[in-house]
C-alpha positions as CSV (number, residue, x, y, z in Angstrom):
1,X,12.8,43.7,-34.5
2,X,15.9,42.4,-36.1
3,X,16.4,41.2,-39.5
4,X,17.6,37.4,-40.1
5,X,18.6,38.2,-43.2
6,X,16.7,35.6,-45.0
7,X,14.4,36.1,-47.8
8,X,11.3,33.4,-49.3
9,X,9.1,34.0,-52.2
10,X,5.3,33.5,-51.6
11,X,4.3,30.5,-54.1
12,X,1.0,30.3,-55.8
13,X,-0.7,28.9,-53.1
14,X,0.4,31.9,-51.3
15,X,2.7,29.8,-48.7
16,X,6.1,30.6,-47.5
17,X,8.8,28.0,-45.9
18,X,9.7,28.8,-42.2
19,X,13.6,27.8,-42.5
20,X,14.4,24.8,-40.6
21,X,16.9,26.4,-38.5
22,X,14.4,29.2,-37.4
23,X,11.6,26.6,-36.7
24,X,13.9,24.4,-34.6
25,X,15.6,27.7,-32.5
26,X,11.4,28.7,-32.2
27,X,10.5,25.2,-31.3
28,X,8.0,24.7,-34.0
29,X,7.7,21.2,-35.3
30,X,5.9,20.2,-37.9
31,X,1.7,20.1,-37.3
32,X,2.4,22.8,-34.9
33,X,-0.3,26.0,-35.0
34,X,1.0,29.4,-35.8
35,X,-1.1,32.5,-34.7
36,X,-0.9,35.1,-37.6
37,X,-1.5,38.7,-36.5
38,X,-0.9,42.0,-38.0
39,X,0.7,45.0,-37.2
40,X,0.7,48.2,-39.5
41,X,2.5,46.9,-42.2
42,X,4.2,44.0,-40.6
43,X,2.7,40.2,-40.4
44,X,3.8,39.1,-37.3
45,X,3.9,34.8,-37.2
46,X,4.0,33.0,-33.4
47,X,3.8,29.6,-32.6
48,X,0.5,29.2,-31.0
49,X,0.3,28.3,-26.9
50,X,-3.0,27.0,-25.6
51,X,-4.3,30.0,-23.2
52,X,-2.0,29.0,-20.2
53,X,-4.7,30.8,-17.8
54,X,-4.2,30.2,-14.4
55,X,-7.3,28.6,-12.3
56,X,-7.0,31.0,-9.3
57,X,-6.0,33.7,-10.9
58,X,-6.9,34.6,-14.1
59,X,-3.1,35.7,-15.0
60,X,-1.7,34.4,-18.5
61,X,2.0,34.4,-18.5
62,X,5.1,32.3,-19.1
63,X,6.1,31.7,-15.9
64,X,2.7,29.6,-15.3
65,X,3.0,25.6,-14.7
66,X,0.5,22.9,-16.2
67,X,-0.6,20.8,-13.0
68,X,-1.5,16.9,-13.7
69,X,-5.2,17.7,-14.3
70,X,-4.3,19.7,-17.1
71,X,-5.1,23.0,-15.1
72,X,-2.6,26.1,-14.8
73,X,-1.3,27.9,-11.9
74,X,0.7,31.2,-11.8
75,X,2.8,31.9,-8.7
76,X,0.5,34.1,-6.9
77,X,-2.3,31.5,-7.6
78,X,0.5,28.9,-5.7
79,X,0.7,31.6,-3.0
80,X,-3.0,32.1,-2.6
81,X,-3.7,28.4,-2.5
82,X,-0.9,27.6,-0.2
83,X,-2.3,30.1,2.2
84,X,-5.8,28.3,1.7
85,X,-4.7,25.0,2.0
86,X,-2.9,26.2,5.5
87,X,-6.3,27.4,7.2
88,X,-8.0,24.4,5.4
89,X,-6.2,21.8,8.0
């Protein structure tokens, strides 16, 4: 983990300001979710991603595309369809 360097107080709401320059090299606008999590002694903060699960598969990873119906496929679940679609017709 590397250190940005930047420093925020906690305010008496207990909230902290993401810096804008960090949310827009994260992507994060503004109304987007964060996932907390914790770690030993560390509070980990990621911008929250709707489980991109693909259909066929099962697999969960980056690499995964959103199809028009609002479904996920991962490459080997492309694969394995493409081979069923080919002994469907």
């Amino acid at each position: 983990m590397k250190s940005l360097g930047i420093v925020r107080k906690v305010d008496h709401l207990g909230r902290i300001v993401i810096p804008k320059e960090l949310r827009n090299s994260m992507s994060i606008d503004q109304g987007d979710p964060i996932e907390i999590f914790v770690e030993d002694d560390r509070i980990i903060l990621r911008k929250y991603q709707v489980n991109r699960a693909c259909f066929i598969t099962g697999d969960v990873m980056d690499e995964n595309k959103q199809l028009s119906n609002g479904l996920y496929i991962s490459p080997r679940g492309a694969k394995i369809l493409i081979e069923q679609l080919k002994d469907f017709t």
